[in-house]
DSSP file (Angstrom, degrees, kcal/mol; ACC not computed):
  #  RESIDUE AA STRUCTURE BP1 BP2  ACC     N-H-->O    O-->H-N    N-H-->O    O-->H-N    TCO  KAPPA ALPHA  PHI   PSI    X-CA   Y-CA   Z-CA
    1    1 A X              0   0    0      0, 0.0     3,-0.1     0, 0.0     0, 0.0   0.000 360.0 360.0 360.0 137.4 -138.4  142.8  119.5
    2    2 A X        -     0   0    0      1,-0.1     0, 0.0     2,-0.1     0, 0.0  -0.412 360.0-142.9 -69.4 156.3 -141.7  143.0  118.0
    3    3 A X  S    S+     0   0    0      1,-0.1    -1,-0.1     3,-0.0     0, 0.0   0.872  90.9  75.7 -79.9 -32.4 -144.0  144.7  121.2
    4    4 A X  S    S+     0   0    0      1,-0.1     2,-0.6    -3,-0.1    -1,-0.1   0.716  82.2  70.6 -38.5 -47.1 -146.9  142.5  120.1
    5    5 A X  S    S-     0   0    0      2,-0.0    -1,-0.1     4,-0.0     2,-0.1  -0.913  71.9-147.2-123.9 171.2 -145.6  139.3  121.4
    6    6 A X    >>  -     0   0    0     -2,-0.6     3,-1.3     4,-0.0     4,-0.7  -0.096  34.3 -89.2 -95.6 155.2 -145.4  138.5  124.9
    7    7 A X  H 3> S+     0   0    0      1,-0.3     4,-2.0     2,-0.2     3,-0.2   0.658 122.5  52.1  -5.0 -62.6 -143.2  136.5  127.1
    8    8 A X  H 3> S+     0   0    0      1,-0.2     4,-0.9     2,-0.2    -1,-0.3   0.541 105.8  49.3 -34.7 -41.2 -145.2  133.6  126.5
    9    9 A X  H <> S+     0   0    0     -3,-1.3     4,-1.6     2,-0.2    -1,-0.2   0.668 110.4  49.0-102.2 -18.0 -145.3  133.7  123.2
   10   10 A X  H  X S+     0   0    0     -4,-0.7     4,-3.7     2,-0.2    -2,-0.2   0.773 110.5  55.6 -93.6 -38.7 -141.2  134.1  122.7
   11   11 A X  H  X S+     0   0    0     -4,-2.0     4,-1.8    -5,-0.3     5,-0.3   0.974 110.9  46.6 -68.3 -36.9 -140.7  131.1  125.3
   12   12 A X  H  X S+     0   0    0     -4,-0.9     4,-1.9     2,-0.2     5,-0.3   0.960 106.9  53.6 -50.1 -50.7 -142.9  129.1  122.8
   13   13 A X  H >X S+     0   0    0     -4,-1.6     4,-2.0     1,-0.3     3,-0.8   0.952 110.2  48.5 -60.1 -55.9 -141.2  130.1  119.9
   14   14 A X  H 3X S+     0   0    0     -4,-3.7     4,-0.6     1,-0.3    -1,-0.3   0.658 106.2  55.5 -75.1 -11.0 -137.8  128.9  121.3
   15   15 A X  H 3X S+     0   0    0     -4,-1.8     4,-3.0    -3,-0.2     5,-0.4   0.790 107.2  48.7 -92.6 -18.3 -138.9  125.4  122.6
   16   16 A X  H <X S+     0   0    0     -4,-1.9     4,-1.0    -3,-0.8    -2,-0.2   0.906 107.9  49.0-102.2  -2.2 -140.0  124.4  119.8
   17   17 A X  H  X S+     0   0    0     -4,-2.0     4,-0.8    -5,-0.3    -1,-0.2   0.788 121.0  44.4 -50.7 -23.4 -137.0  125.4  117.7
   18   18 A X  H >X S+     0   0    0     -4,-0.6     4,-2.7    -5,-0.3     3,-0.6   0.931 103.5  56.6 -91.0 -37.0 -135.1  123.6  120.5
   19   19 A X  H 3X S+     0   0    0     -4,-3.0     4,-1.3    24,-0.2    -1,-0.2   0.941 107.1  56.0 -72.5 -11.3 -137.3  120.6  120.7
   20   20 A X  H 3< S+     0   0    0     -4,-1.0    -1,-0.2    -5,-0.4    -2,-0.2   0.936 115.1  40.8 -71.2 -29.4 -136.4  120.2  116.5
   21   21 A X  H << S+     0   0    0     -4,-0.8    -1,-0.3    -3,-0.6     3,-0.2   0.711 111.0  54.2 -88.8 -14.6 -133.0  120.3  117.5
   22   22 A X  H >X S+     0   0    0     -4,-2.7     3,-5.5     1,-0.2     4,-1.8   0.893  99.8  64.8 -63.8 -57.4 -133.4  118.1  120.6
   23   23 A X  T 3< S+     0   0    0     -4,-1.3    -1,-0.2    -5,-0.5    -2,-0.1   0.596 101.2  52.0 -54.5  11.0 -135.0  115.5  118.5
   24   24 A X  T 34 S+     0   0    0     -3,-0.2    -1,-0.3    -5,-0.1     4,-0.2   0.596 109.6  41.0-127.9  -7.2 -132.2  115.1  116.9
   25   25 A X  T X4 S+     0   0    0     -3,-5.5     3,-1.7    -4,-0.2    -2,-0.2   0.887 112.5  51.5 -79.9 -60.3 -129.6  114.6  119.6
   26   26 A X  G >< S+     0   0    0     -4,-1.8     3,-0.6     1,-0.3    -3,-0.1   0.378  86.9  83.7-108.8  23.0 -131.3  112.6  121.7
   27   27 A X  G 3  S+     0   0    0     -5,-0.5    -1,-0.3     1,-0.2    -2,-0.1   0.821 104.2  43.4 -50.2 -32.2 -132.5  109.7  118.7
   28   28 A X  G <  S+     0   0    0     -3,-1.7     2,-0.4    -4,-0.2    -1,-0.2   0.077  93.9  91.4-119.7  44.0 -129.3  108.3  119.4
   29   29 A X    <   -     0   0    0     -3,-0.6     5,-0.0     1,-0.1    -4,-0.0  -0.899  46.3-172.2-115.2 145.3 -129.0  108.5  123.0
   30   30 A X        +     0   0    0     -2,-0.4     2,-0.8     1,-0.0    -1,-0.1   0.183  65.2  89.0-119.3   7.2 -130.2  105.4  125.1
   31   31 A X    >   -     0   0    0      1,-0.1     3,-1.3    -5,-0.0     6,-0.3  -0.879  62.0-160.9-113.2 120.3 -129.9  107.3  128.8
   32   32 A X  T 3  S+     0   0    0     -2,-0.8    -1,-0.1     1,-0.3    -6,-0.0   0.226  81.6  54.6 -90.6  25.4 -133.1  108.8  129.3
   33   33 A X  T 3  S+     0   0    0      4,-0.0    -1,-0.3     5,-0.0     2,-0.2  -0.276  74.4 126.2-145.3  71.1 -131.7  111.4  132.1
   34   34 A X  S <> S-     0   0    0     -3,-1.3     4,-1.4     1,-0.1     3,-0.2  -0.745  78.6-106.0 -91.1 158.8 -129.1  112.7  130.0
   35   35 A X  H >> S+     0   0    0     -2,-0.2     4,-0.7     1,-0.2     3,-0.5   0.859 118.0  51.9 -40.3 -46.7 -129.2  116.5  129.8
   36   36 A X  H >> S+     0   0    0      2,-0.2     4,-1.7     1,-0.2     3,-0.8   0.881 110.5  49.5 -60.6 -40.0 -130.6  116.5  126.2
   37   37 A X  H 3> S+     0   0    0      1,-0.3     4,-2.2    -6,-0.3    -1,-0.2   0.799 111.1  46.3 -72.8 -18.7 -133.3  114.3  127.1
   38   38 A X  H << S+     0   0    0     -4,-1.4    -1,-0.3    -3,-0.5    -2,-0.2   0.517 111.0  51.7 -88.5 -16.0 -134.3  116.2  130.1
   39   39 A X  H <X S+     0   0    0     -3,-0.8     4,-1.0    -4,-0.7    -2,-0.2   0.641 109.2  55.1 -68.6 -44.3 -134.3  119.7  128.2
   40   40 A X  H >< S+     0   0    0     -4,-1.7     3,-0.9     1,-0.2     4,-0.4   0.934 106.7  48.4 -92.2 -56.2 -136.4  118.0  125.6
   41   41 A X  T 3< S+     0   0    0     -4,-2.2    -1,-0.2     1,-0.2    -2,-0.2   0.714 113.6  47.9 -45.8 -29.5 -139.0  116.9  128.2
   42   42 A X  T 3> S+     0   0    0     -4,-0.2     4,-1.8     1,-0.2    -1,-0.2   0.725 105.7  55.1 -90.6 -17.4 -139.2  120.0  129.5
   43   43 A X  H <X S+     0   0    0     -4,-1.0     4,-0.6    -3,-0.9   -24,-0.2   0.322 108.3  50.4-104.2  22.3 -139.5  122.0  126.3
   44   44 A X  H  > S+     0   0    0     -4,-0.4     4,-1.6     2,-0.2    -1,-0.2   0.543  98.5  58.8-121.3  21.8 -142.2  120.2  125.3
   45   45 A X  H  > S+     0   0    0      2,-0.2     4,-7.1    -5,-0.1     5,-0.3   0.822 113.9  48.6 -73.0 -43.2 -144.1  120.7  128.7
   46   46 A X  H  X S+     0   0    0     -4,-1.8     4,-0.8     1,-0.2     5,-0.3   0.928 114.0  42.3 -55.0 -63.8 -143.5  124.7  127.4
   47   47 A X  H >X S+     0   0    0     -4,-0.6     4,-3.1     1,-0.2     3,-2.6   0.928 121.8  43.0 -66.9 -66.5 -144.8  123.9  123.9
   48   48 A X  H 3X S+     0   0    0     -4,-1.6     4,-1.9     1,-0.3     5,-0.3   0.965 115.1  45.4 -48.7 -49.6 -148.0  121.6  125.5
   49   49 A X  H 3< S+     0   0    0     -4,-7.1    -1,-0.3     1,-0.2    -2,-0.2   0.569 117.2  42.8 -89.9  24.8 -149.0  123.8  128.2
   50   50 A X  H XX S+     0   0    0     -3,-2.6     4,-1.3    -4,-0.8     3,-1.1   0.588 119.2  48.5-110.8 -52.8 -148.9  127.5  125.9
   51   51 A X  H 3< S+     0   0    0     -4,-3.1    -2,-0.2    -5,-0.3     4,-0.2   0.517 105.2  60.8 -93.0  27.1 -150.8  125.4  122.9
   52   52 A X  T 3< S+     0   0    0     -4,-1.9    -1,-0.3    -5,-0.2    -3,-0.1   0.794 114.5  30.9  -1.6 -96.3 -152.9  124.4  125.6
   53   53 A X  T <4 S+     0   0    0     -3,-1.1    -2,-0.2    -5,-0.3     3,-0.1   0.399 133.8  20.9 -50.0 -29.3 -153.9  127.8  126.2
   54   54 A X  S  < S+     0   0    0     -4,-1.3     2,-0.4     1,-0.2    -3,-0.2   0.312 102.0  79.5-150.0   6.0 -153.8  129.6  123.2
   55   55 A X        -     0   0    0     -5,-0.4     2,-0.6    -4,-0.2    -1,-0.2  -0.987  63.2-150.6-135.0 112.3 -154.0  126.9  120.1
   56   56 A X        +     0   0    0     -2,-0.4     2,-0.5    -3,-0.1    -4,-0.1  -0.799  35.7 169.9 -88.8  96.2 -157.8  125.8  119.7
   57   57 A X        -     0   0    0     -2,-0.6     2,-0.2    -6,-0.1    -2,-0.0  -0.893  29.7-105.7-127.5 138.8 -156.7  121.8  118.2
   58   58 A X        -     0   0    0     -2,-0.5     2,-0.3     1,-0.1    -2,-0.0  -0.653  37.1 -84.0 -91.8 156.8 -159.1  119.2  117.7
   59   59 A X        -     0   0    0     -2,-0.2     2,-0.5     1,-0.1    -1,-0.1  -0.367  37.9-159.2 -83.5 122.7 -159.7  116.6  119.4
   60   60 A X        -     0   0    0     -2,-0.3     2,-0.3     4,-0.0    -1,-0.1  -0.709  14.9-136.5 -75.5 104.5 -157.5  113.7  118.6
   61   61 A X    >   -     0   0    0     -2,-0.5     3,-4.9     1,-0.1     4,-0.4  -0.743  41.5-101.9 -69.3 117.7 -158.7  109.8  119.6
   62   62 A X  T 3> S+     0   0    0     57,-0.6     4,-2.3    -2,-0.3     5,-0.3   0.688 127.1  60.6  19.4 -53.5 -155.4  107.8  121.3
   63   63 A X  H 3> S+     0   0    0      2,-0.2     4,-1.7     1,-0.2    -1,-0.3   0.956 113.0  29.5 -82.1 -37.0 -155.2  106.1  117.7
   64   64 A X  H <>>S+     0   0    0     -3,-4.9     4,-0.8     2,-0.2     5,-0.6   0.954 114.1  62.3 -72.1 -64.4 -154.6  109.7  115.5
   65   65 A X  H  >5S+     0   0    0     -4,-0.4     4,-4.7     1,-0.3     5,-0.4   0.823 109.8  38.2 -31.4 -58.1 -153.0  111.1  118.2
   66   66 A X  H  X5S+     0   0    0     -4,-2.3     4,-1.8     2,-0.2    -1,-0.3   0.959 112.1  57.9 -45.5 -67.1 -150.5  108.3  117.7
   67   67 A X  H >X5S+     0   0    0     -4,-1.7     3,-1.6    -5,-0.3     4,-1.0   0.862 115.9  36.5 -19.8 -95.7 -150.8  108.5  113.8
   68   68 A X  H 3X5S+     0   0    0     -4,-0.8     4,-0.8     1,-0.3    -1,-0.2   0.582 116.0  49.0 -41.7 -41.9 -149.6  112.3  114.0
   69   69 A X  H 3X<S+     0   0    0     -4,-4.7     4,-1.5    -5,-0.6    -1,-0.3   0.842 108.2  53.6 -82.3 -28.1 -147.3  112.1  116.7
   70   70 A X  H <<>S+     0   0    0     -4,-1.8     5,-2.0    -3,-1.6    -2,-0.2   0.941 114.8  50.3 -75.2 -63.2 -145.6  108.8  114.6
   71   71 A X  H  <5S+     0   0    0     -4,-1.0     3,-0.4     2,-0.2    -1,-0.2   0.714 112.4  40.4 -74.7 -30.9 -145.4  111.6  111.2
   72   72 A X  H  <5S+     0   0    0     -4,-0.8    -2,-0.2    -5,-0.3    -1,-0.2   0.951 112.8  50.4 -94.7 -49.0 -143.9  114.2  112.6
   73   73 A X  T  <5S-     0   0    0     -4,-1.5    -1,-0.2    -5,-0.2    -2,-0.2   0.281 107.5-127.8 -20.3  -2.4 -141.6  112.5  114.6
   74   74 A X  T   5 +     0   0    0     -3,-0.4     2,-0.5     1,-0.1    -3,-0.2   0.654  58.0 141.6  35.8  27.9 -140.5  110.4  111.2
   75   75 A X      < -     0   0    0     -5,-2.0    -1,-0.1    -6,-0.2    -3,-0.1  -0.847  48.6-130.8-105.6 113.5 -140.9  107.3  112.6
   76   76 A X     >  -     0   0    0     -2,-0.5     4,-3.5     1,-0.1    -1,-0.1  -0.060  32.6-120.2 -51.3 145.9 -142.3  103.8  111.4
   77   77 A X  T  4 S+     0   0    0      1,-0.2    -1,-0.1     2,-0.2    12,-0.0   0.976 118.3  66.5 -59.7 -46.3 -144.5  102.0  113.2
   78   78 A X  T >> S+     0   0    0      1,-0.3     4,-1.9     3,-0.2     3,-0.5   0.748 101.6  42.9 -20.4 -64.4 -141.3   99.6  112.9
   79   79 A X  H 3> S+     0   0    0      1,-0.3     2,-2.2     2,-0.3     4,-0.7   0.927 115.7  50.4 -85.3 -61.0 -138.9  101.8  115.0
   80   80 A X  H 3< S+     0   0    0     -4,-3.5    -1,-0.3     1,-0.2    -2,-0.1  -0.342 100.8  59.2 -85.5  75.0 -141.8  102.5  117.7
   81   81 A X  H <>>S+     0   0    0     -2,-2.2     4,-1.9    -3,-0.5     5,-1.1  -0.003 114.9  41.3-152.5 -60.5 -142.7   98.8  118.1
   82   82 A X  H  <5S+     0   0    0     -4,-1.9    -2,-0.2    -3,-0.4    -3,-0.1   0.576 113.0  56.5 -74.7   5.7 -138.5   98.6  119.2
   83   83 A X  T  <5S+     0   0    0     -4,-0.7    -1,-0.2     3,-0.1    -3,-0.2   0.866 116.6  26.8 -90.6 -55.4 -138.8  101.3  121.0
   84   84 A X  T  45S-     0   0    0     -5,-0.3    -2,-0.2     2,-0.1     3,-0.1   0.769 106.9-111.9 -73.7 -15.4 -141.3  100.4  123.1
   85   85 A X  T  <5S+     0   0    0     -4,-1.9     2,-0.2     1,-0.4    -3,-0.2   0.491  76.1  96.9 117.7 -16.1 -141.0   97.0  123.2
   86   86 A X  S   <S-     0   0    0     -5,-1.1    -1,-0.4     1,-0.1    -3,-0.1  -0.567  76.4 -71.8-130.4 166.1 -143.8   95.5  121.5
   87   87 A X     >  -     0   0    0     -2,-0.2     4,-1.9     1,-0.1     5,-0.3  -0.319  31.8-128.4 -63.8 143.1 -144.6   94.0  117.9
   88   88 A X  H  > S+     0   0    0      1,-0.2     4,-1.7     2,-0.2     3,-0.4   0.950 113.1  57.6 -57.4 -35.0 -145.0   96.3  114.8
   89   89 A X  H >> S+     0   0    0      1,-0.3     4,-3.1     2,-0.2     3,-1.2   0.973 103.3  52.9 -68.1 -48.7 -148.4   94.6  114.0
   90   90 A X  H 3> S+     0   0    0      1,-0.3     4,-1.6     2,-0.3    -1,-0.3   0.923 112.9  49.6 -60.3 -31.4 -149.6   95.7  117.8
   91   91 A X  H 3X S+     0   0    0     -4,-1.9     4,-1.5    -3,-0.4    -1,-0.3   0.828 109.7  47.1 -80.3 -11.9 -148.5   99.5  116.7
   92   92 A X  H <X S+     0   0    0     -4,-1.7     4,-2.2    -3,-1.2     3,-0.3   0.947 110.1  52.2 -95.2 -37.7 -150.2   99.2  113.9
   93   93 A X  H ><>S+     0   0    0     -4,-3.1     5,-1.8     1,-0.2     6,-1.0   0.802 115.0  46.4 -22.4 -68.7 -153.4   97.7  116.0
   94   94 A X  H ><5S+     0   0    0     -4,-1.6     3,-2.2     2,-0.2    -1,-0.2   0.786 108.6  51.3-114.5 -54.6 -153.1  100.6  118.0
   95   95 A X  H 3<5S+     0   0    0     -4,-1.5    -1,-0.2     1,-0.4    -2,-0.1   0.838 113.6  48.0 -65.9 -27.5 -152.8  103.2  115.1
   96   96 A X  T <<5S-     0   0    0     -4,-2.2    -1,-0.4    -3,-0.9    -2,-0.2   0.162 111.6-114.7 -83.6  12.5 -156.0  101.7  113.3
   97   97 A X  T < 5S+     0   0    0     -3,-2.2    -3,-0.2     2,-0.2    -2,-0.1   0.841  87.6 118.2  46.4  37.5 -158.4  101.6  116.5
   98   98 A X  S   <S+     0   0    0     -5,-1.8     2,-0.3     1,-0.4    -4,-0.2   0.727  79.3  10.8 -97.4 -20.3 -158.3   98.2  116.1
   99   99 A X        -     0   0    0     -6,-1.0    -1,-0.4    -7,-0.2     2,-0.3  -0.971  69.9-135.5-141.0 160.4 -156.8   97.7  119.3
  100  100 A X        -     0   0    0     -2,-0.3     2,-0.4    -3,-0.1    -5,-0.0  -0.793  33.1-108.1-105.8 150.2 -156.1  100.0  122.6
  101  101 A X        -     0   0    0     -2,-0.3     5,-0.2    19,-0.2   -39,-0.0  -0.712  27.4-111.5 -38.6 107.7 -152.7  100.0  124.6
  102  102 A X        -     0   0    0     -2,-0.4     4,-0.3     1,-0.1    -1,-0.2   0.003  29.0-114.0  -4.8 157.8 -152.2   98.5  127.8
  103  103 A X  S  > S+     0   0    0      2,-0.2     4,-1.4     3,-0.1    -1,-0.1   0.652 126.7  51.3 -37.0 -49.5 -151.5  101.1  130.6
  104  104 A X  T >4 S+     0   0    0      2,-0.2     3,-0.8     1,-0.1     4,-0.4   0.987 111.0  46.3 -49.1 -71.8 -148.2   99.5  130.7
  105  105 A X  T 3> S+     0   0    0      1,-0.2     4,-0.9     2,-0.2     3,-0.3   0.780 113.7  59.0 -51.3 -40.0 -147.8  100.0  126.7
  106  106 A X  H 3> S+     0   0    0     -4,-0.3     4,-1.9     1,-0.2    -1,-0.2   0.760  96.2  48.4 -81.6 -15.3 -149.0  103.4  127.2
  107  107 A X  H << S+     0   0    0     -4,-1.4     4,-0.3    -3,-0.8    -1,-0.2  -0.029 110.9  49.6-117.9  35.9 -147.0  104.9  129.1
  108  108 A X  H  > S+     0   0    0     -4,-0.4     4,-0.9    -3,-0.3    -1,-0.2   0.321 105.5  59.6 -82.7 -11.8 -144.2  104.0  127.5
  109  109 A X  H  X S+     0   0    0     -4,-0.9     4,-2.8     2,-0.2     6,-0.3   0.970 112.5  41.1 -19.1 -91.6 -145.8  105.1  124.4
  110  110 A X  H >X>S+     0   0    0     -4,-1.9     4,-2.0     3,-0.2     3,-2.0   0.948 111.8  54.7 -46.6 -85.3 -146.1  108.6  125.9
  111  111 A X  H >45S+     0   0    0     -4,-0.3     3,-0.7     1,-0.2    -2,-0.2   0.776 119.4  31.7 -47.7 -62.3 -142.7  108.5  127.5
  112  112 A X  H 3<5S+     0   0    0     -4,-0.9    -1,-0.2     1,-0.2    -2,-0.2   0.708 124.4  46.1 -47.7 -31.4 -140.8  107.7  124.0
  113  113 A X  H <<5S-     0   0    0     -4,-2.8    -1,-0.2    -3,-2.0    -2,-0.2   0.553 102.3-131.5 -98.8 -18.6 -143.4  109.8  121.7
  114  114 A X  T <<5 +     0   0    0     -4,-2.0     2,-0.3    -3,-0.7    -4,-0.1   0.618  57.9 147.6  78.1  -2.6 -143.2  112.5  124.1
  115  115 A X      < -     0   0    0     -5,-0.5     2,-0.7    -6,-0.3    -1,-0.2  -0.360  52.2-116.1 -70.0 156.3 -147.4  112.6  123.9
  116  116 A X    >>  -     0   0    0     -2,-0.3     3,-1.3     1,-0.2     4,-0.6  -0.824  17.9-121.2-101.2 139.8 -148.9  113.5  127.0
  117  117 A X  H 3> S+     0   0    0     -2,-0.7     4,-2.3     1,-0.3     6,-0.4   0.756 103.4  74.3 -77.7 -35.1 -151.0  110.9  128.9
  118  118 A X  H >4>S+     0   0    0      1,-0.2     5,-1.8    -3,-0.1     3,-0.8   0.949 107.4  38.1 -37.7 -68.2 -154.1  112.7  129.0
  119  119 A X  H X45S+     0   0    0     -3,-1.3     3,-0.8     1,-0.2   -57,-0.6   0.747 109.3  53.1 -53.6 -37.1 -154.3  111.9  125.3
  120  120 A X  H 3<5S+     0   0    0     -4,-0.6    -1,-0.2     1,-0.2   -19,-0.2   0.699 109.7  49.7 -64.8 -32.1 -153.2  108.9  125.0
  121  121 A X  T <<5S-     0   0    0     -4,-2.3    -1,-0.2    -3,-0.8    -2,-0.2   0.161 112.5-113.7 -71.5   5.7 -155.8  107.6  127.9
  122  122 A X  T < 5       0   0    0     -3,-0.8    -3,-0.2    -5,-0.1    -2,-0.1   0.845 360.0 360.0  64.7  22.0 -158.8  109.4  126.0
  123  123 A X      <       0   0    0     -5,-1.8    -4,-0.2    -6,-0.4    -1,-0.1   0.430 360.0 360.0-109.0 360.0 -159.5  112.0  128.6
């Protein structure tokens, strides 16, 4: 083990190697407190709160944030418009700043995209 990195830095590495393998389990899972899905929430509390700390990212407005999270995720606005509930044309409002989410809308947003609500609320 290289001496260079830290604890920190080794628990990072491995959630997000797991959440790429999570994300692939638990697309086709519909109980959201199955293990996988609960492993997955929790390794990307590790991943948020070290690049937090140690990854200097600019600042995203609700509507990229979406955008970004949407593309790495592989996902159509299509597929999060049933996921959440709501019409594709409102995700795509949303993704253009044409329009904001509900509260409601958002935090299911966050729960399904895995974004964390700070962002999504603009603070």
């Amino acid at each position: 083990m290289n001496k260079n990195i830290d604890l920190e830095e080794l628990q990072y590495q491995y959630a997000s190697n797991r959440i790429e393998e999570l994300i692939h389990i638990t697309d086709s899972q519909d109980d959201d407190y199955s293990k996988e899905n609960i492993e997955l929430s929790i390794m990307s509390d590790v991943v948020w709160n070290y690049e937090q700390k140690h990854v200097q990212m600019p600042s995203l407005t609700p509507a990229q944030m979406l955008e970004v999270t949407m593309e790495e995720l592989g996902l159509s606005q299509k597929e999060v418009a049933k996921r959440v509930g709501i019409s594709p044309s409102r995700i795509s409002d949303y993704v253009n700043g044409r329009a904001e989410p509900t509260l409601k809308v958002a935090a299911r947003l966050c729960k399904e995209l895995h974004i964390p609500p700070a962002i999504m609320l603009g603070i």
